[in-house]
Backbone bond lengths (Angstrom), bond angles and torsions (degrees), N, CA, C in turn:
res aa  C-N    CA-C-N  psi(-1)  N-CA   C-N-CA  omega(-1)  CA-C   N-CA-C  phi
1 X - - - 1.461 - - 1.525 109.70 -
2 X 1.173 107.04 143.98 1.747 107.66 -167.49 1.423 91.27 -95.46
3 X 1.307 133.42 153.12 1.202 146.85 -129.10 1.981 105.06 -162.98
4 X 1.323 106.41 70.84 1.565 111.49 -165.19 1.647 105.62 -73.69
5 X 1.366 118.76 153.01 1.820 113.92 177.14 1.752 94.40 -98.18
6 X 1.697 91.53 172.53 1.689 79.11 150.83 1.428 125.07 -58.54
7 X 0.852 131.01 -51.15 1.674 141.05 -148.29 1.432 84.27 -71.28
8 X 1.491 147.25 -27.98 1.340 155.43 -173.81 2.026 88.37 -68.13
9 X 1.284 119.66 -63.27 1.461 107.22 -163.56 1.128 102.40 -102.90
10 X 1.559 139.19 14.76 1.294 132.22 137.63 1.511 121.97 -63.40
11 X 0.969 111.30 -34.73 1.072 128.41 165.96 1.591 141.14 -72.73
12 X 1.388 88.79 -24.05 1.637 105.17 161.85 1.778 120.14 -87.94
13 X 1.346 101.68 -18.26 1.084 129.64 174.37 1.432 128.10 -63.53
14 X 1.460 97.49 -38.51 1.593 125.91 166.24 1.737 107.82 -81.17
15 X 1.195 107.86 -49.28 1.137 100.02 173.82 1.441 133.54 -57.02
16 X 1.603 112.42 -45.12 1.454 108.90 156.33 1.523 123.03 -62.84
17 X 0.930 112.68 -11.53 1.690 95.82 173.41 1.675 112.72 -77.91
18 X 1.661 95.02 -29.91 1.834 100.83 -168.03 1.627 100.00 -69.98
19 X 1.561 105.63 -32.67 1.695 101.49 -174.39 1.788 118.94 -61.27
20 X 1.778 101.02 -31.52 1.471 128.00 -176.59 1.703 91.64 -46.71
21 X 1.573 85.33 -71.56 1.838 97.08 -164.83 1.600 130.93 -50.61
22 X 1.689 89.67 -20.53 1.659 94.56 168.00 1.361 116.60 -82.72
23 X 1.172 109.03 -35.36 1.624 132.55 -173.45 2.107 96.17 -26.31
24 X 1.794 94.58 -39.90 1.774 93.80 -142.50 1.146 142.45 39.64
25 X 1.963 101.75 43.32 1.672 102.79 172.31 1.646 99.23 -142.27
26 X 1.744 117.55 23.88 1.094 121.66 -163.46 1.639 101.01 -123.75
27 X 1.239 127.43 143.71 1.336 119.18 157.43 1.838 121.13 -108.24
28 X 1.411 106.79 5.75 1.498 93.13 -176.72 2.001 98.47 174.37
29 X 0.951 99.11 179.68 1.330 108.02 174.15 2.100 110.97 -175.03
30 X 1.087 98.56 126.27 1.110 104.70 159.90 1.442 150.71 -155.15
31 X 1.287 126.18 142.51 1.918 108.55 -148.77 1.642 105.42 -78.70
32 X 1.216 106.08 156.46 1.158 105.96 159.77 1.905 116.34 -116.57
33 X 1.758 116.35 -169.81 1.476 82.09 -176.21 1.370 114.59 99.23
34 X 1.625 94.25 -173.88 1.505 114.10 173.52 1.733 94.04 -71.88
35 X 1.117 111.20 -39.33 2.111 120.61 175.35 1.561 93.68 -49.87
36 X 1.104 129.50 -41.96 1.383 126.72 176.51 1.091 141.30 -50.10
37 X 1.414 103.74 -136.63 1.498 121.69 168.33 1.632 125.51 -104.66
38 X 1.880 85.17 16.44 1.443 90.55 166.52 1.614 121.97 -158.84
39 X 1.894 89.91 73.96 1.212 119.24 -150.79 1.871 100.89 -89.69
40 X 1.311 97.59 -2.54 1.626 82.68 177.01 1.671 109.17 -99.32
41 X 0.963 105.91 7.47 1.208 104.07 178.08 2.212 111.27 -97.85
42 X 1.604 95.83 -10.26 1.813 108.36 164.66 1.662 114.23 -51.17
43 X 0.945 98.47 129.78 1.955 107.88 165.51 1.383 107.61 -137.68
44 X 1.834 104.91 -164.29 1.449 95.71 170.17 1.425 140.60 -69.79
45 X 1.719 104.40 -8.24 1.630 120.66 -177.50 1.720 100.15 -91.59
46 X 1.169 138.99 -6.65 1.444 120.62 156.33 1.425 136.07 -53.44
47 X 1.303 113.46 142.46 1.565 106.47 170.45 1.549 99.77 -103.64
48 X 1.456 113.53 169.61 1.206 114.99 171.10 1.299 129.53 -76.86
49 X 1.165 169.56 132.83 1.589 160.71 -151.31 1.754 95.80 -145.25
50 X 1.460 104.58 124.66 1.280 105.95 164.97 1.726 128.29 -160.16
51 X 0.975 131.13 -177.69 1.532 131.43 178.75 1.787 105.09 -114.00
52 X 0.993 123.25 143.06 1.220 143.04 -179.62 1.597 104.71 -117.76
53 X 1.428 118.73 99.49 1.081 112.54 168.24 1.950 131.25 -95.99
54 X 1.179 116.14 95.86 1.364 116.69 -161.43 1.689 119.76 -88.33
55 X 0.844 108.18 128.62 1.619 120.02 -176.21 1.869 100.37 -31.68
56 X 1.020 117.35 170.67 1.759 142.29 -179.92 1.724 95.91 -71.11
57 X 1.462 116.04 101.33 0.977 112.83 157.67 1.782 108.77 129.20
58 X 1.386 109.60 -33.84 1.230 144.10 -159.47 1.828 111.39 -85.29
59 X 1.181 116.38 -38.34 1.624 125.32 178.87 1.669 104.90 -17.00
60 X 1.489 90.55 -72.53 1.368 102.71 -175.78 1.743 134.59 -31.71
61 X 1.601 81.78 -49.77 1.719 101.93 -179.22 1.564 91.53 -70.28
62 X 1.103 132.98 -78.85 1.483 128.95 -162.70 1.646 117.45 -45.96
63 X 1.568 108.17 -21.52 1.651 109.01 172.28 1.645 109.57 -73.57
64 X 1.537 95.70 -45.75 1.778 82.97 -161.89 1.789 88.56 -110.20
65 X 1.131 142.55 61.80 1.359 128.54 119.94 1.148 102.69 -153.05
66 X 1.587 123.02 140.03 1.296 126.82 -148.14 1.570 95.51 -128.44
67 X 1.310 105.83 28.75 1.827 89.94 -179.63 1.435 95.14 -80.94
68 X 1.136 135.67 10.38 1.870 108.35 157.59 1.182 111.73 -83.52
69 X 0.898 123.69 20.73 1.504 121.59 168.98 2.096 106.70 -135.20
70 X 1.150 110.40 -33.73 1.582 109.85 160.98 1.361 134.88 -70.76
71 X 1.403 97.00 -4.52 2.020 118.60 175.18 1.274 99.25 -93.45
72 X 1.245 127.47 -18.72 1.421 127.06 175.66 1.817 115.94 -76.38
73 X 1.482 105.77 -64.34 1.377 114.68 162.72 1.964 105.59 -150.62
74 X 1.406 90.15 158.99 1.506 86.22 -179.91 1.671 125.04 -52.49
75 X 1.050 122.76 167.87 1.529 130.30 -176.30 1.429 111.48 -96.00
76 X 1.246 128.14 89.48 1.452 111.02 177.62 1.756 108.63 -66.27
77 X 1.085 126.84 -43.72 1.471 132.19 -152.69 2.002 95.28 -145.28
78 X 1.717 82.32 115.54 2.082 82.44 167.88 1.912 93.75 -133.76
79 X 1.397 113.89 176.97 1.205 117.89 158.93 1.300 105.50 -178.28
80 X 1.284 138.87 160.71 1.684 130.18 -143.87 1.840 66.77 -128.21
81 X 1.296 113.02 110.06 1.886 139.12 157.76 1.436 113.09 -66.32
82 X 1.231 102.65 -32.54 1.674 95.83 -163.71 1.846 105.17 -161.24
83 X 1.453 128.76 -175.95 1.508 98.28 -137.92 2.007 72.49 -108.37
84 X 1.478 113.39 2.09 1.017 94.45 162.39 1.433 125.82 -122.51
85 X 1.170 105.51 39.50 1.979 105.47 172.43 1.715 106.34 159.70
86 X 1.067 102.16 -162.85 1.635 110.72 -149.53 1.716 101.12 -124.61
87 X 1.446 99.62 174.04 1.512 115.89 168.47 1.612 88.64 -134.97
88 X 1.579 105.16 144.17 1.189 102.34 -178.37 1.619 110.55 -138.69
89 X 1.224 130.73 -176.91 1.781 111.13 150.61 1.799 86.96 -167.47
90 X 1.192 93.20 117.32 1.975 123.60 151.85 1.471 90.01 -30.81
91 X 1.516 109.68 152.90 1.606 138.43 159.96 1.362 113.84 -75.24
92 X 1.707 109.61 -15.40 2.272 99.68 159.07 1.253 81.82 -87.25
93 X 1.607 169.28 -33.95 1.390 144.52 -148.30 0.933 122.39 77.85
94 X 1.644 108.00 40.97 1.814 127.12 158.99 1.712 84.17 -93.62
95 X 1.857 86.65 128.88 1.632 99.40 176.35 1.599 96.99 -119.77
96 X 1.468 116.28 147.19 1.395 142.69 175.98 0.664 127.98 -128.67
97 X 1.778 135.02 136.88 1.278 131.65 -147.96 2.123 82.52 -149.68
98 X 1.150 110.00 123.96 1.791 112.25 -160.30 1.246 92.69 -143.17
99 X 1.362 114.77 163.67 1.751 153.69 165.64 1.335 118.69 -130.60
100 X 1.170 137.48 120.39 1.329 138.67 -178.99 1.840 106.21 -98.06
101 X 1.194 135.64 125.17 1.480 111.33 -178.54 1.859 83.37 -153.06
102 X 1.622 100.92 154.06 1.202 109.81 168.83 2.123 117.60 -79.00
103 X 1.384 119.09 -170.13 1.304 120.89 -157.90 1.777 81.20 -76.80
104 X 1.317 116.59 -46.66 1.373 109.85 -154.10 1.746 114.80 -81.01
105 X 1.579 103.31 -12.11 1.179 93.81 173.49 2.092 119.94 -67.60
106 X 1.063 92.86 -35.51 1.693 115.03 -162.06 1.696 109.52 -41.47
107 X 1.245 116.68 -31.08 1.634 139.79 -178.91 1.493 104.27 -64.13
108 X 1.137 122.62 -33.32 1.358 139.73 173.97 1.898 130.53 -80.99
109 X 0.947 85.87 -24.85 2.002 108.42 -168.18 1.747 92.82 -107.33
110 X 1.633 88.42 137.02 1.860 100.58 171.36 1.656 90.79 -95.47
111 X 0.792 102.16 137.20 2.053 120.88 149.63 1.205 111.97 -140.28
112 X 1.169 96.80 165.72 1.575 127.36 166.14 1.777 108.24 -53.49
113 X 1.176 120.03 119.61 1.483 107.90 172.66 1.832 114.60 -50.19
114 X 1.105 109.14 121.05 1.353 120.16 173.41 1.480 130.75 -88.16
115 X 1.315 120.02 156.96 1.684 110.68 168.25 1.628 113.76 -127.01
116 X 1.345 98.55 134.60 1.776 127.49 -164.59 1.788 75.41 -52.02
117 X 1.676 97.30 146.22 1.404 119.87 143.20 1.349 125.96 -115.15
118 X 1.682 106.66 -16.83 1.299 125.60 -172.00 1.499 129.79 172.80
119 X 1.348 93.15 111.30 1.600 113.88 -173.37 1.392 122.82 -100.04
120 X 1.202 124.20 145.13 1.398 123.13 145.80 1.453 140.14 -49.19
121 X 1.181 155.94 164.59 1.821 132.96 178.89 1.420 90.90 -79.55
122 X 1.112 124.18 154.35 1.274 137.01 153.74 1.887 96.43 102.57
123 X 1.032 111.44 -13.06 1.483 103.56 -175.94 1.572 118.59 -100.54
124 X 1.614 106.70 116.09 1.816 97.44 -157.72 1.744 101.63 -94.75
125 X 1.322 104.47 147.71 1.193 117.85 152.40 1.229 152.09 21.99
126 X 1.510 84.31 -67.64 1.581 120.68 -167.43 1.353 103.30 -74.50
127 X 1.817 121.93 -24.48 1.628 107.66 163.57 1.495 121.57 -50.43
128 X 1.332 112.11 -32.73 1.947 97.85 170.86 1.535 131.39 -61.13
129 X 1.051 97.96 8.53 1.579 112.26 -172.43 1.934 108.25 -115.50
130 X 1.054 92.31 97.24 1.754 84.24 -179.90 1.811 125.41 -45.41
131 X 1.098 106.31 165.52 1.311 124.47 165.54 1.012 133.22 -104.24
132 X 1.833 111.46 -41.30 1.358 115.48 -162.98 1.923 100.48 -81.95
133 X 1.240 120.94 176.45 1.738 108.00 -161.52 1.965 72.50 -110.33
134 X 1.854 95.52 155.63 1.411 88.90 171.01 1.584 99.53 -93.67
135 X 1.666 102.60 -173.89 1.385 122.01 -156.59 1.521 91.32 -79.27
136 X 1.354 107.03 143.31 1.299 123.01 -179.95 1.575 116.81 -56.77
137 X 1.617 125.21 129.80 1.300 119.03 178.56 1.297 131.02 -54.22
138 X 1.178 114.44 130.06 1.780 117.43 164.91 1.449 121.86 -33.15
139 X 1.539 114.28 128.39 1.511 95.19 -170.06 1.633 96.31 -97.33
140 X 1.598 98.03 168.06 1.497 100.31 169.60 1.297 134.12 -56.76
141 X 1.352 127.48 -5.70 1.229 131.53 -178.14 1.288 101.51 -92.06
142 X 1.278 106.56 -44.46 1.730 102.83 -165.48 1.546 99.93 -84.11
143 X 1.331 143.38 -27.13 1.142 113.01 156.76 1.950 126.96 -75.00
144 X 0.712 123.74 -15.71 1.386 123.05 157.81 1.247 130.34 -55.09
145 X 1.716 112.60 -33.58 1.522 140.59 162.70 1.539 107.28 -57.16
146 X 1.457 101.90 -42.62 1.725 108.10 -160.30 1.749 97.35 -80.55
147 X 1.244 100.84 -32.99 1.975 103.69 -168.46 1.448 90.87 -66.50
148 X 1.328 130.26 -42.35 1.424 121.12 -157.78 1.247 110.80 -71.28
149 X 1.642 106.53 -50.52 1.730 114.07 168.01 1.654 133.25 -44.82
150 X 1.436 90.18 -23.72 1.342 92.05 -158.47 1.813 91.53 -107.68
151 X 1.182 125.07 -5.78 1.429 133.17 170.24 1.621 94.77 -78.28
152 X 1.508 103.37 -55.15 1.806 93.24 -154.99 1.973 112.16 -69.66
153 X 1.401 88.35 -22.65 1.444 95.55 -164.45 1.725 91.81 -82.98
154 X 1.393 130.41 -64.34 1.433 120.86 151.04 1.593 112.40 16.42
155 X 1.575 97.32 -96.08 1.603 110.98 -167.92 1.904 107.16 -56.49
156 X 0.981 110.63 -15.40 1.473 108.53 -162.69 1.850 83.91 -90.20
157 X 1.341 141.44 -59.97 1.070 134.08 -179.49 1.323 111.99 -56.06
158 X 1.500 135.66 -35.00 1.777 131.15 -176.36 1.631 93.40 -76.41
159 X 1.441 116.84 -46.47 2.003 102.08 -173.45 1.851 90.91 -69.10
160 X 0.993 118.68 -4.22 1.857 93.95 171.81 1.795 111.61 -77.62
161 X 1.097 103.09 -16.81 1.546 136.77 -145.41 1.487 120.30 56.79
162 X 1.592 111.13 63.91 1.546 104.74 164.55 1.830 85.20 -107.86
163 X 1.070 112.28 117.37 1.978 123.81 -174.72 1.517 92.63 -93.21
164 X 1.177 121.85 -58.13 1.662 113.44 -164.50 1.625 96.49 -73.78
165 X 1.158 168.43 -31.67 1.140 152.23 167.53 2.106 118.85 -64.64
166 X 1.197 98.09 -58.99 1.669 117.13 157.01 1.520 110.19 -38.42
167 X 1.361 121.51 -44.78 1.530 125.25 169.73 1.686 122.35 -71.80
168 X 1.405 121.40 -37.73 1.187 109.99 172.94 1.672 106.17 -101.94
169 X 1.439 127.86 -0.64 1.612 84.37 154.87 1.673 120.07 -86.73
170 X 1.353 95.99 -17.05 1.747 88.16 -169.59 1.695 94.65 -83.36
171 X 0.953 127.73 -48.21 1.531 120.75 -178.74 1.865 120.00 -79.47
172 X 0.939 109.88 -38.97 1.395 101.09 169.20 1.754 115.92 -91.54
173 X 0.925 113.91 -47.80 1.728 131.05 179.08 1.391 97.48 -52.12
174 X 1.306 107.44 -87.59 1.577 104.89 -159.76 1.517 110.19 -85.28
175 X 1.578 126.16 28.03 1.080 129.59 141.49 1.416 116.37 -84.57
176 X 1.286 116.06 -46.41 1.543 122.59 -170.05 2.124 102.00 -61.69
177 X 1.708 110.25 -20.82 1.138 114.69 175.19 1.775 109.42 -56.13
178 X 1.686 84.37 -72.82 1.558 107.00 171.82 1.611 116.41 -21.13
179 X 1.251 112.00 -66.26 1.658 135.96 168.26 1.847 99.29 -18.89
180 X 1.216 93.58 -54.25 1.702 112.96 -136.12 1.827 84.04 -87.62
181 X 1.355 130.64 -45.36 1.761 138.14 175.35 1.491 80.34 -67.55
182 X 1.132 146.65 -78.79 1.370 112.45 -133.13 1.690 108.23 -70.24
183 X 1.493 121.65 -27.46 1.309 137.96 171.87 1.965 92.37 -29.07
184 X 1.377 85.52 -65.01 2.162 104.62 -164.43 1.500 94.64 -55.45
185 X 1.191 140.02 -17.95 1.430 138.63 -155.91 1.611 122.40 -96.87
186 X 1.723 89.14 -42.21 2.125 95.78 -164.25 1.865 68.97 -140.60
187 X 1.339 93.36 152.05 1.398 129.90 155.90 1.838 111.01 -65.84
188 X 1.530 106.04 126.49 1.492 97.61 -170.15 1.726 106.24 -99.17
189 X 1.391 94.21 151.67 2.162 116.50 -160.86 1.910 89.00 -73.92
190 X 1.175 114.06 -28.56 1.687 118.81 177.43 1.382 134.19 -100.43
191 X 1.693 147.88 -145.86 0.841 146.35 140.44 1.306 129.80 -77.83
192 X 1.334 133.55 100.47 1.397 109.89 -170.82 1.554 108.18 -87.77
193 X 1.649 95.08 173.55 1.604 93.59 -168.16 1.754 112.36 -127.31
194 X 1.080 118.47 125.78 1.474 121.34 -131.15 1.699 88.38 -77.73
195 X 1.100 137.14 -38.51 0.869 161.19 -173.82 1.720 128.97 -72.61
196 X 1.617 116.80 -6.58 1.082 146.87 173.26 1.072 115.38 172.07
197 X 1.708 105.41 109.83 1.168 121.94 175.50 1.518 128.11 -65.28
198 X 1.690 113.31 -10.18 1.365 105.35 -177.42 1.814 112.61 -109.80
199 X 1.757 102.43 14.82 1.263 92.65 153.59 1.909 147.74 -93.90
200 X 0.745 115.15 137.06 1.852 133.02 -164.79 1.410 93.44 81.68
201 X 0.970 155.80 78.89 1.808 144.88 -165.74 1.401 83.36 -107.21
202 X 1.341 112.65 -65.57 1.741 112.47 -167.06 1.789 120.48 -45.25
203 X 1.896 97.11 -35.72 0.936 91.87 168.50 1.821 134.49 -91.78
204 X 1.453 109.34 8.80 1.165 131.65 -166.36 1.631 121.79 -97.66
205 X 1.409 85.38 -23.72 1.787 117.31 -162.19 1.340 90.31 -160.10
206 X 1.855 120.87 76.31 1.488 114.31 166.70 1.401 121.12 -68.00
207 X 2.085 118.74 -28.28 0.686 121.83 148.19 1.931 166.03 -24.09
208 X 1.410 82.18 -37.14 1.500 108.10 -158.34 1.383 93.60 -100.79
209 X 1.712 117.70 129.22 1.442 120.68 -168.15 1.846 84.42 -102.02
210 X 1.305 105.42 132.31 1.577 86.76 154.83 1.544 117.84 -111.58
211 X 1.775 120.27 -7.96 1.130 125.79 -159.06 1.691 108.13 -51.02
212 X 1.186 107.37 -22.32 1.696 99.07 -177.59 1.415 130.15 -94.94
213 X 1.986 99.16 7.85 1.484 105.96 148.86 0.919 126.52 -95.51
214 X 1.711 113.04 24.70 1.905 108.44 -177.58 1.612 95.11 -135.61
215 X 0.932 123.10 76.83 1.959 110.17 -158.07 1.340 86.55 -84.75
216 X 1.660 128.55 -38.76 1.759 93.00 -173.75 1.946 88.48 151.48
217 X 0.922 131.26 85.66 1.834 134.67 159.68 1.593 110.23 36.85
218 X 1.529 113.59 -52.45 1.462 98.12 172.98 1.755 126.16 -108.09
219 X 1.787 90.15 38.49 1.869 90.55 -169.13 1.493 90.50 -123.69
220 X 0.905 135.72 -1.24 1.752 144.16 163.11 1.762 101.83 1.51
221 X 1.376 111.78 -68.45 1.318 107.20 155.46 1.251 143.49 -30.91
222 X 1.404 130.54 -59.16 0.821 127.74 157.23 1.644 130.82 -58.80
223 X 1.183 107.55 -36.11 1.563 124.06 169.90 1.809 94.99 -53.21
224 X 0.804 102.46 -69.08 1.864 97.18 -172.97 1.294 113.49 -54.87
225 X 1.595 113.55 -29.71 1.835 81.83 -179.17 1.618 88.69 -97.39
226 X 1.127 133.84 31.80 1.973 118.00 164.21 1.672 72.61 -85.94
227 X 1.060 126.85 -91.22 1.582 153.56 169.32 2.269 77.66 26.41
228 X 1.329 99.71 -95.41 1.187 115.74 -177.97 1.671 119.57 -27.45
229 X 1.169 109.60 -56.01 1.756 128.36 -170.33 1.543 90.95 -60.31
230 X 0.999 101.40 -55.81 2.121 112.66 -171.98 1.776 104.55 -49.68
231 X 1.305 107.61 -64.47 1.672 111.77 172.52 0.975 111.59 -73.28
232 X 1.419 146.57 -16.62 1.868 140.50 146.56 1.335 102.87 -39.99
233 X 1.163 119.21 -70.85 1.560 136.27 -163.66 1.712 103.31 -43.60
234 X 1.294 123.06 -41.02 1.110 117.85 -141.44 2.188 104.02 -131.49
235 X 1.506 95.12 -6.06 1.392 99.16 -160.98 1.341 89.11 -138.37
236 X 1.880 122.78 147.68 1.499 116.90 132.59 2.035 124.11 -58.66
237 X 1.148 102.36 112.97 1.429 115.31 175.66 1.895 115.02 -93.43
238 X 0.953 119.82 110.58 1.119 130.19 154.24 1.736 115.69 -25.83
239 X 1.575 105.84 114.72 1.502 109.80 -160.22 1.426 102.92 -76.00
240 X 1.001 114.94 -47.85 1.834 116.98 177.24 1.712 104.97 -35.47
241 X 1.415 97.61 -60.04 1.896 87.31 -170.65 1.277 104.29 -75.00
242 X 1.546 133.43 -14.70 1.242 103.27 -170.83 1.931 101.37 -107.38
243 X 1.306 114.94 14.81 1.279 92.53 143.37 1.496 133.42 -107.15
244 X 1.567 104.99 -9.31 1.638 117.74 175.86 1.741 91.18 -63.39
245 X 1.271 141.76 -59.98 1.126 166.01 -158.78 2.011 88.36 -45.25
246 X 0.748 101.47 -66.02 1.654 129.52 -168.72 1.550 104.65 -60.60
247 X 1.664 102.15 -64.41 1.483 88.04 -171.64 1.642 94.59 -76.17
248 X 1.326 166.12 5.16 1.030 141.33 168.80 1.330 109.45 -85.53
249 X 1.278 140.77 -21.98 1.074 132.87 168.26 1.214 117.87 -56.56
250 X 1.685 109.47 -54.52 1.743 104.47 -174.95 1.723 95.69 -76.57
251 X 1.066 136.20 -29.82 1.763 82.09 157.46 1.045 134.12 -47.16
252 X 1.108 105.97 -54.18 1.893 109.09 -174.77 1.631 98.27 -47.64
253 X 0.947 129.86 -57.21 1.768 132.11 -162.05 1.545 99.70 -70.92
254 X 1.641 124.84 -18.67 1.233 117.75 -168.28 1.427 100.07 -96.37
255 X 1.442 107.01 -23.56 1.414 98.59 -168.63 2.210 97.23 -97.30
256 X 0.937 104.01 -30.81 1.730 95.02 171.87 1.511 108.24 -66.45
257 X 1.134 137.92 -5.60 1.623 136.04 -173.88 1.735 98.26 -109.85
258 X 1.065 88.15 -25.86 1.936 81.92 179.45 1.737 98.43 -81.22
259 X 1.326 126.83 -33.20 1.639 122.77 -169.51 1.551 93.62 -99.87
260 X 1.286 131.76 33.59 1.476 120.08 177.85 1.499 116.43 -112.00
């Protein structure tokens, strides 16, 4: 396995901008991310994240042919993610995850504030810095509402026996809730990332165990009442769901211990 440093995708980093600027159909580029403005936190497990800014007219060309980035080194792996750009990864196994957008789209789109790697003259700065406002935060009620729903309705689909649906709302769903209340709760030790709440968590919340809301595909049960005990502890819970919540589990646990 090829084994890239930073200075490996800083450097690749530079390089796509120099390929942009020859291109003459680009006006800028800049990373966001660890590619960003929060580059000390890059190692060898980063991918690169960035914006492609392409001259008036040009979007198009820079989405669907990617030799500014295959003149650099070959492409082992591309695929168009989204209707404006790609995920990609080089044949050393620098992987990229990009947006191509013109000057006028950018006024419109939330991002992450970004930092220029490479501009055109005349093109300031201040495009790495969004405009548009992001979406207003989740309030505490309504995620507390959402953990309960998505626990009770969970357990009610695994005792039907649908297990793979019953498993990701109570373990992925109303964890990714959880994620999102404790965010609203304590001030985080890292960067959080507006855009996925379950990245740096460990380092954000060194505290906060979550392993015993994910016990494992056939513990769903048990996962929901940690799920439950955790928002008892810390929240007023609505008694109706949290005893409907409760007694459906120990069926499920009463009736898997009686067929075991």
């Amino acid at each position: 396995m090829v084994v890239n440093t930073r200075l490996d995708l800083l450097q690749r980093l530079q390089e796509i901008g120099q390929s942009l600027e020859h291109s003459g159909e680009a006006l800028a580029l800049f990373g966001l991310g660890s590619a960003g403005i929060e580059r000390e936190r890059m190692d060898q497990w980063s991918d690169l994240d960035f914006f492609a800014i392409a001259k008036d007219g040009k979007k198009a060309r820079l989405i669907d042919l990617l030799d500014w980035l295959s003149n650099i080194r070959p492409l082992a792996f591309a695929y168009r993610n989204t209707i404006d750009g790609h995920k990609v990864m080089f044949d050393d196994g620098i992987f990229c995850e990009f947006a191509v957008f013109e000057l006028d789209e950018l006024p419109r789109i939330f991002y992450s504030p970004g930092q220029m790697v490479w501009a055109a003259p005349g093109v300031p700065d201040t495009i790495c810095q969004p405009i548009a406002q992001p979406p207003a935060a989740r309030t505490e009620s309504w995620l507390i509402g959402e953990i309960l729903g998505n626990v009770y309705v969970g357990l009610g689909r695994y005792a039907r026996g649908e297990r793979l649906s019953g498993f990701r709302l109570v373990q992925v769903d109303a964890v990714n809730r959880v994620l999102e209340l404790t965010a609203l709760a304590a001030a985080p030790a890292a960067p959080t990332d507006r855009f996925a709440p379950e990245r740096r968590f460990e380092f954000r919340y060194p505290d906060q165990a979550v392993a015993p809301f994910m016990p494992g595909y056939t513990a769903t049960p048990q996962a929901a009442l940690h799920v439950l005990d955790w928002l008892k502890a810390r929240y007023p819970v609505n008694e109706a769901m949290d005893q409907a919540i409760r007694q459906i589990a120990a069926e499920i646990l009463s009736r898997t211990q009686a067929t075991a």
